[in-house]
C-alpha positions in Angstrom: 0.0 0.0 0.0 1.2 3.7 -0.7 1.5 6.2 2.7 -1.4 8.8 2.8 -0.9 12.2 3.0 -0.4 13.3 7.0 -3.1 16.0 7.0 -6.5 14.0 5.9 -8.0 13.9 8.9 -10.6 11.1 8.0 -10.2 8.3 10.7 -11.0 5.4 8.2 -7.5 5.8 6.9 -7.0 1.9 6.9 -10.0 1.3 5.3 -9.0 3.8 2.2 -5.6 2.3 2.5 -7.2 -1.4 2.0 -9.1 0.5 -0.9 -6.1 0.7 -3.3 -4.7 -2.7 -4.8 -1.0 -3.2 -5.2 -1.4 -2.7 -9.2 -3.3 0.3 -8.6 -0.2 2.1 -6.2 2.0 2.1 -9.1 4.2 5.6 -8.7 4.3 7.6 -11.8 7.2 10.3 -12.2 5.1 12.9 -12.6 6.1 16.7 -12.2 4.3 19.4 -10.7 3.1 21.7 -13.9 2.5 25.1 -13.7 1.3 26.1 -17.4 -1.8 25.6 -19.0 -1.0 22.5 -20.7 -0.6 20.8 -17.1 -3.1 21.9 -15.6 -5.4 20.7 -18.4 -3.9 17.3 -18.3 -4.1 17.3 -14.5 -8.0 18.1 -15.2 -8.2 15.6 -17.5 -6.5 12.8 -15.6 -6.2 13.2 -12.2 -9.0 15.5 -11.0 -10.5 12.2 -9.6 -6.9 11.7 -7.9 -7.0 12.7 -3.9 -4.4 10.9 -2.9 -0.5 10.9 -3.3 2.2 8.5 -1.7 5.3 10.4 -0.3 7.1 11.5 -3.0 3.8 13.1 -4.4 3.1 10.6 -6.6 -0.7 10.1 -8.0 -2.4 7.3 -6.9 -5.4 6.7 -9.2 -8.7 4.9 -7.7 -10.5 2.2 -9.3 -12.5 2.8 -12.4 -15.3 4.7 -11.9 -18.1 7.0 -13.9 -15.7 9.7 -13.4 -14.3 12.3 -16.9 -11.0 11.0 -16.2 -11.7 7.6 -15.2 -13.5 7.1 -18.4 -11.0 8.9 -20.1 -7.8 7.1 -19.3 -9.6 4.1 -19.7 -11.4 4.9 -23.5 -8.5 7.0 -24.8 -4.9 7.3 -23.0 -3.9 6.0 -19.4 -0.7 7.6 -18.6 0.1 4.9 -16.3 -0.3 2.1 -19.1 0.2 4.6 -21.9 0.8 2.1 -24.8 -3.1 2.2 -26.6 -5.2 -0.9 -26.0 -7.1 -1.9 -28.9 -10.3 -0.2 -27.8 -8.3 3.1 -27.5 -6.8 2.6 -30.9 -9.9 2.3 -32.0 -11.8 5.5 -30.3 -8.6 7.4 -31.6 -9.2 5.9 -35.3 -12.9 7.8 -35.0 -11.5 10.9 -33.7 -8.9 10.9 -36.4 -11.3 10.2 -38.8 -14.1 13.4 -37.3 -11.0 15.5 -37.4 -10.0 14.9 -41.0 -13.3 14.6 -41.9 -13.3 17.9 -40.6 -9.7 19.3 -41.9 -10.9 18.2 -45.2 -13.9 20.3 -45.7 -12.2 23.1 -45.1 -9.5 23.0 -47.0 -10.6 21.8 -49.9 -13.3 25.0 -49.4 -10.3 27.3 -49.2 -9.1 25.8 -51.9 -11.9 26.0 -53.9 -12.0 29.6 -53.3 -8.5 30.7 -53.8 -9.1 28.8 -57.4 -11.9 31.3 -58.0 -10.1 34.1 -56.6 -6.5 33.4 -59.6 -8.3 32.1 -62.1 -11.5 34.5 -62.5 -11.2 37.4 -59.8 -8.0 38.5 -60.7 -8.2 38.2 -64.1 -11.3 39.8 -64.4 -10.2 42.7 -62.5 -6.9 42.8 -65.1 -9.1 42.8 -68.2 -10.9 45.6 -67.0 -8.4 47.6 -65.7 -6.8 47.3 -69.5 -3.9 45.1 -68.0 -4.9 42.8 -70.6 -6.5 42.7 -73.7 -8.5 40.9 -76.2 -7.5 38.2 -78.1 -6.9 40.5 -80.8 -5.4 43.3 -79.0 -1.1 43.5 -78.0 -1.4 41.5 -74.6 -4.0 39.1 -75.0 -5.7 37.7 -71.7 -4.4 34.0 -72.6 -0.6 35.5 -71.1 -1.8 35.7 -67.7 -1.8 31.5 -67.8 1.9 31.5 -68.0 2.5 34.6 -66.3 0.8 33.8 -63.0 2.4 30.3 -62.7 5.8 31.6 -63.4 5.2 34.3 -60.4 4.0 32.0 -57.7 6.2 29.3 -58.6 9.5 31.5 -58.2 8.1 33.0 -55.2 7.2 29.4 -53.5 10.5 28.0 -55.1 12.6 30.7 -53.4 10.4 30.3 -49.6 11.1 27.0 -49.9 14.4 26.7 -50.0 15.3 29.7 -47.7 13.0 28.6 -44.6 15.1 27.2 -41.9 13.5 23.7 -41.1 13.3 22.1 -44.6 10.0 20.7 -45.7 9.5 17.1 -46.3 8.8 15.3 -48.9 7.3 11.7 -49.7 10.8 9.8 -49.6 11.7 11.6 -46.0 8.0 10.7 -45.2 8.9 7.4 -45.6 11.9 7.2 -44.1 10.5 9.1 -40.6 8.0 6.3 -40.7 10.6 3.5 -40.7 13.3 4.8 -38.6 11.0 6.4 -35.6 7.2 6.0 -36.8 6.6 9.7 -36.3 6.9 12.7 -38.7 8.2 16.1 -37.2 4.9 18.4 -37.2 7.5 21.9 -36.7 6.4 22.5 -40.4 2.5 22.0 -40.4 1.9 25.4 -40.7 4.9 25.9 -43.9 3.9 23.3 -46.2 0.3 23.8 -45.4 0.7 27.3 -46.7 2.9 26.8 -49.2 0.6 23.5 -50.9 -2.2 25.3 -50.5 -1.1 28.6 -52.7 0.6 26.3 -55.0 -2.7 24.7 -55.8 -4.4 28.2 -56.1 -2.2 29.5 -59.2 -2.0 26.4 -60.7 1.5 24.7 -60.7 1.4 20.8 -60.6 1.0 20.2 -56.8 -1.8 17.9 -56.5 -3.4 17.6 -52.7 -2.6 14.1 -52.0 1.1 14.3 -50.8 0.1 17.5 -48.8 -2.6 15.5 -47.5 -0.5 12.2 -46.4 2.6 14.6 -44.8 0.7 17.1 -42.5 -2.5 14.9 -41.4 0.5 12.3 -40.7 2.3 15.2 -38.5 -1.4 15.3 -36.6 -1.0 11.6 -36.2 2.6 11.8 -35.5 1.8 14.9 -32.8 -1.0 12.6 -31.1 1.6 9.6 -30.4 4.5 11.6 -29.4 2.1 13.3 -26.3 0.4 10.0 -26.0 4.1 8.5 -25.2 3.6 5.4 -27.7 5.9 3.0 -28.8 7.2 3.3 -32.2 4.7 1.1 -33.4 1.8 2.5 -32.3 3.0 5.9 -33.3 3.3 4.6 -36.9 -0.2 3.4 -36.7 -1.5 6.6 -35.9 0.7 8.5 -38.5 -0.8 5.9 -41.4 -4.3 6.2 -39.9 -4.9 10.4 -39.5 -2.7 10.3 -43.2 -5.6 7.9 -44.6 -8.1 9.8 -43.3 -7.5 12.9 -44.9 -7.1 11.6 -48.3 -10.1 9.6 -48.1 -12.5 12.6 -47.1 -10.7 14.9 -49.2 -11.5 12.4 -52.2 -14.6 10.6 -51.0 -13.1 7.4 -51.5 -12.8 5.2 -48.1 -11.3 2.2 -48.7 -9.1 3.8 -51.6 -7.4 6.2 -49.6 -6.8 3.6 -46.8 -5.3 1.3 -49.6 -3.0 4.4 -51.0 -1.3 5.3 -47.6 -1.0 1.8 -46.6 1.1 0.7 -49.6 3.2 3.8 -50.3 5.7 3.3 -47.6 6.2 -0.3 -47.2 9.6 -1.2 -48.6 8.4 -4.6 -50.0 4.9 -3.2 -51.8 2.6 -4.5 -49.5 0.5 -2.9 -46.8 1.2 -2.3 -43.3 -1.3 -4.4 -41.8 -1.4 -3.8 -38.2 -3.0 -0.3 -39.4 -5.2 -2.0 -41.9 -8.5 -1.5 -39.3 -7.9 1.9 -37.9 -6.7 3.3 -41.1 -10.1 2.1 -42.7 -12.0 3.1 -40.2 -11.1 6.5 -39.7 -11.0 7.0 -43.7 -14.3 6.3 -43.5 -15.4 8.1 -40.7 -13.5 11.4 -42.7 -15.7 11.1 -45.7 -18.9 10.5 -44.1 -18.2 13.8 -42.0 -16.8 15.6 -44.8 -19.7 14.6 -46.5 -22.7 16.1 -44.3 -20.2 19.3 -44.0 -20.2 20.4 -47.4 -23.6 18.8 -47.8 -23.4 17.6 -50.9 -25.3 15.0 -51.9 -25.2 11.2 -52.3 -24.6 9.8 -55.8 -23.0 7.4 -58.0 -20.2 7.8 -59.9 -22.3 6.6 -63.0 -25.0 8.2 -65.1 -28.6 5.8 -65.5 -31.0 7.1 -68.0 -33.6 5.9 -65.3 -32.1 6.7 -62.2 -32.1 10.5 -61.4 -32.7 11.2 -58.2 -30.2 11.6 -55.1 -29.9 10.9 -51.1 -29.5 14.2 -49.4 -26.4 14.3 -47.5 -28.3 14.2 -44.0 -28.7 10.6 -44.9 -25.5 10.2 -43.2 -26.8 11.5 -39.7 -29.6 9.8 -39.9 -27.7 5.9 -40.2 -25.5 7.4 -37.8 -28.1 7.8 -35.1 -30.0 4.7 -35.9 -26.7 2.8 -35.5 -25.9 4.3 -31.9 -29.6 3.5 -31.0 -29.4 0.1 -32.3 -25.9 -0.4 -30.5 -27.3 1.0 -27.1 -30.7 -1.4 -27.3 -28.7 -4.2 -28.4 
């Protein structure tokens, strides 16, 4: 048993002594925080925790229907901190909301930063006499070289002046094999930079972008979660998954994609086969009833017209938790 702290002045100490199992008196080296980030994690984990051993150690009671009772034991126990298979799993949903999520709204911006090159502007240029006719000395037609030209110098030269160099797919790969994790310093760089190189029109498409920062997310979520390098892999796979399949609306193709493109022999990395799937679906069924578009087919029937509104999704979603709660 662990020694209570001198000042409770309950008299059943023995009793609350006898309450703790061996197991369950295990010390944890754990600091006493001071910022924001600690004292949300002591919220999250040990708000439930009234008692500490000497050396101020937490002593966490036996599950109960507490927030961080339920917490360490659905998502992340610091004092067993490698995730079960039912936390890998809750994780794989989250993943899968937040990319479904992440999706949406980038491919919006996107969308909208498309608009804003490729008719805005040149709109605005054609009537400010920038540009002319097809007939006249500067047709409109230069402006698809011209704006290419000028974002891709600019991007070229931010590229290779920033100070932590942006990845790519090989050095993707070779984070995953050597540590599992991708370093998520430059989220925020190539997020940026992908994302205006798509707007004017160079030849970035969205899936490597995709893979490297919803990977860093997955990365970021096993390095704080203290996993094995393992288990850190399997959650850089399964948030890199998930964001191509929303983005494309293609589930099991997008799990397929990122499973096979770093495995040195060509096949997939099956330990991540499950959550990878599931949160690539979970990601398109939420980017789905964001952008509200609605449910078709990918082919055209003379006979078959009509169309499930996106809502569809919320609907089976609810049913299923019902069903799951009754049964």
């Amino acid at each position: 048993g662990s020694e209570l702290n001198e000042d409770d002045d309950d008299d059943d100490v023995e009793d609350e002594e006898s309450y703790y199992s061996e197991e369950q008196e295990k010390k944890i080296n754990w600091q006493r925080r001071t910022t924001f980030t600690g004292r949300l994690y002591h919220f999250v984990f040990l708000s439930d925790v009234t008692h500490e051993d000497s050396e101020s150690h937490p002593l966490y009671p036996p599950r109960g229907w507490t927030i961080p009772s339920q917490f360490r034991h659905y998502l992340f126990n610091p004092e067993f901190p490698e995730f079960t298979s039912l936390q890998q799993f809750n994780w794989a949903v989250i993943l899968g909301v937040v990319m479904g999520f992440y999706t949406a709204i980038w491919k919006n911006i996107i969308e909208r930063g498309v608009d804003l090159v490729w008719q805005t502007i040149p709109g605005k240029l054609h009537h400010w006499g920038v540009f002319t006719s097809l007939d006249g000395a500067f047709p409109m037609p230069h402006y698809m070289w011209i704006c290419p030209a000028i974002f891709g110098g600019i991007l070229s030269y931010i590229f290779v002046i920033l100070p932590d160099k942006i990845p790519g797919q090989n050095e993707w790969i070779q984070a995953l094999h050597a540590r599992g994790v991708q370093d998520h310093e430059t989220f925020w760089p190539l997020w940026i930079l992908s994302t205006l190189g798509m707007m004017s029109g160079l030849s970035l498409g969205p899936e490597l972008p995709l893979v490297l920062t919803a990977g860093m997310v997955g990365s970021w979520l096993g390095v704080i979660c203290k996993q094995s390098m393992l288990q850190a892999r399997v959650m850089n796979i399964t948030a890199a998954s998930a964001a191509v399949g929303g983005f494309f609306g293609f589930p099991m193709a997008g799990a397929m994609f990122v499973l096979e493109i770093p495995h040195r022999m060509g096949l997939q990395y099956f330990e991540a086969l499950s959550p990878a799937t599931i949160a690539s679906i979970v990601a398109v069924l939420v980017n789905r009833m964001i952008v509200n578009n609605d449910v078709t087919g990918y082919y055209n029937y003379p006979f078959l017209t009509a169309s499930l509104p996106s809502h569809i999704f919320t609907t089976a979603i609810i049913y299923g938790l019902v069903g799951s709660v009754i049964g």
